[in-house]
C-alpha positions as CSV (number, residue, x, y, z in Angstrom):
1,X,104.3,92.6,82.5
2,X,101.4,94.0,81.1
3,X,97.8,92.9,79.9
4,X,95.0,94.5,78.3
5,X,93.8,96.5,81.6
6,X,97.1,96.3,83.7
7,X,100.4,97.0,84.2
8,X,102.7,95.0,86.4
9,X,106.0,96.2,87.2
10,X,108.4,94.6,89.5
11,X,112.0,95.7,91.3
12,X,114.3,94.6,93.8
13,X,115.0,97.1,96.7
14,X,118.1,96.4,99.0
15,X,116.3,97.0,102.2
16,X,113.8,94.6,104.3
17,X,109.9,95.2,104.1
18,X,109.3,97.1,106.4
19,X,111.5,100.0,105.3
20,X,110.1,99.7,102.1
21,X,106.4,99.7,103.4
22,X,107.3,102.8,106.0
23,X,107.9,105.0,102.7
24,X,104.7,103.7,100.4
25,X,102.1,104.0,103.4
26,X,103.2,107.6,104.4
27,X,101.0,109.8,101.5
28,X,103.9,112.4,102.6
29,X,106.4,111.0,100.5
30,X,104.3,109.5,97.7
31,X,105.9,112.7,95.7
32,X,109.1,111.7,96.2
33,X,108.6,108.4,94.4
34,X,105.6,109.5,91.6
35,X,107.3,108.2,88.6
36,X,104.8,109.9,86.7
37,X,105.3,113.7,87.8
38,X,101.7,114.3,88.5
39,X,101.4,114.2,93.0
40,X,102.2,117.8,93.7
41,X,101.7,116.9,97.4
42,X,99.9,115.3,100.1
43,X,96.7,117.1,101.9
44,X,98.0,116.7,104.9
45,X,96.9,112.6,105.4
46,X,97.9,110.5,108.2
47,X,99.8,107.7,107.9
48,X,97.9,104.9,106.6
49,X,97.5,101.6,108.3
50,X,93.9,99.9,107.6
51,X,91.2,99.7,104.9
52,X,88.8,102.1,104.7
53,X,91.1,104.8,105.0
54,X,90.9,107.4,102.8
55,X,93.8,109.9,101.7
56,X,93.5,113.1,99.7
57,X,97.0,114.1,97.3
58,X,97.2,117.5,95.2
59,X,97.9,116.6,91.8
60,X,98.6,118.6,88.8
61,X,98.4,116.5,85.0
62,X,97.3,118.5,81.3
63,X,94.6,116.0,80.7
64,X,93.0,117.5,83.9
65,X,93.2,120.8,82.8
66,X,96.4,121.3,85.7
67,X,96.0,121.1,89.7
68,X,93.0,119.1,90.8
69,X,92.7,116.4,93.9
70,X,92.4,112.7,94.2
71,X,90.7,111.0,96.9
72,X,92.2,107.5,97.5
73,X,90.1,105.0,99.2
74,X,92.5,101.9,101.0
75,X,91.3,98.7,99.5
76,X,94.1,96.4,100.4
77,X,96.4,97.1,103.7
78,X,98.6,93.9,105.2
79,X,101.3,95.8,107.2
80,X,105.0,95.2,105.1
81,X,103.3,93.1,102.5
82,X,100.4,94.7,100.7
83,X,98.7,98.1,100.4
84,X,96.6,99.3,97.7
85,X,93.7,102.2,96.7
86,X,91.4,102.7,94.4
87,X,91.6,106.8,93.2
88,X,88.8,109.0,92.4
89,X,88.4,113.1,91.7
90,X,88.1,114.4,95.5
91,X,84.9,114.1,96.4
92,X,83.9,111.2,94.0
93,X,83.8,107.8,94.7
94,X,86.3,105.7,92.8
95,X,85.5,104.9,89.4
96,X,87.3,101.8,88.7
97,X,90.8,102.0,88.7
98,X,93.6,101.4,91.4
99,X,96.9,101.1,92.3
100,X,98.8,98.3,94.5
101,X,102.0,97.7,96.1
102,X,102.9,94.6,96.8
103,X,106.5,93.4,99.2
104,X,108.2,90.1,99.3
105,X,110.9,89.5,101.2
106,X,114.1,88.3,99.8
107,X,116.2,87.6,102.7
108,X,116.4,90.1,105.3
109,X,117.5,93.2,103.5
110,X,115.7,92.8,100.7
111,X,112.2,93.2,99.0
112,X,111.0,92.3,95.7
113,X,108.2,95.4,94.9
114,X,106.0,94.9,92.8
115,X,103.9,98.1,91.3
116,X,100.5,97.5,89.4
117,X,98.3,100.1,87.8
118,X,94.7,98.2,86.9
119,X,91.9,99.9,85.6
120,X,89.7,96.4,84.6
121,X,86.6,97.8,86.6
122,X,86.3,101.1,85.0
123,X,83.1,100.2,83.2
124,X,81.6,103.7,83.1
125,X,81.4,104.2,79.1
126,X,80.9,108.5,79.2
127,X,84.2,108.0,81.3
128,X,86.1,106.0,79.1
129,X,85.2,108.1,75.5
130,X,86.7,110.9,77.7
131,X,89.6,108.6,79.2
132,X,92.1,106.7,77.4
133,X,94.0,104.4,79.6
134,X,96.3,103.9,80.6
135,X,96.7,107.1,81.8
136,X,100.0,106.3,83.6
137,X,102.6,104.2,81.1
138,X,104.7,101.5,82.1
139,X,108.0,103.6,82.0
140,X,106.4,105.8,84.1
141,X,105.8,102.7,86.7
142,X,109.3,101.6,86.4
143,X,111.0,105.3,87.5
144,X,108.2,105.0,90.4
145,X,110.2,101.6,91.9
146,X,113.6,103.3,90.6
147,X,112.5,106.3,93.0
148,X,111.5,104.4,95.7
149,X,114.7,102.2,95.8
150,X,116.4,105.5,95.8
151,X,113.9,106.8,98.6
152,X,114.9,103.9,100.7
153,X,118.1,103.9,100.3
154,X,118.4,108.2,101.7
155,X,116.3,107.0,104.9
């Protein structure tokens, strides 16, 4: 599902929520799972298990000229159920856009995942001539959760 400012995909995994959320809070394997190609790797980030966290990932995309870092700031965290962060150049505070995870359980080895990319509070206009989201497209959500199953399913 998509709208004008976000993109909502969903999947079905075949493993409980907690194996599912032990892969998607560890910024170690967020590579493995990147649908879009662009996390290189982790910078060496703790596990993450509360709000206010904040992880740093090595990234490499064209329209940033290649490598280049992201801060992500932990806006949303309910152990097996939710986690979500809000990205940002490293050493910038977010400008508006984030990224959510979001696990319901479907008997007990199963999760429904659902991935959304929203970028509704980017409101900083010199950002958005430069900018045109989505940056990330909708296939590129959909390989993420066809990793991730995959990711699950070789723990």
């Amino acid at each position: 599902m998509s709208d004008e400012k976000k993109i909502t995909v969903s999947r079905t995994i075949d493993a409980a929520p907690k194996e599912v959320f032990e892969i998607i809070s560890n910024p170690a394997r967020h590579a493995e799972f990147d649908g879009s190609g662009q996390i290189v790797s982790d910078e060496k980030t703790d596990r993450i298990t509360a709000n206010g966290q904040v992880f740093t990932m090595n990234m490499n995309a064209e329209h940033m000229g290649g490598d280049y870092q992201t801060d992500n700031h932990v806006v949303g965290f309910d152990e097996n159920r939710l986690i979500a962060w809000e990205t940002a150049p490293a050493g910038t505070e977010p400008k508006g856009w984030k990224w959510v995870y979001e696990l319901t359980p479907e008997g007990p080895d199963s999760t429904v995942v659902a991935l959304s990319y929203d970028w509704s509070k980017v409101t900083d206009k010199e950002l958005l001539k430069k900018v045109s989201f989505p940056l990330i497209q909708e296939e590129a959500l959909e390989d993420s959760l066809a990793r991730l199953a995959s990711a699950v399913a070789g723990s």
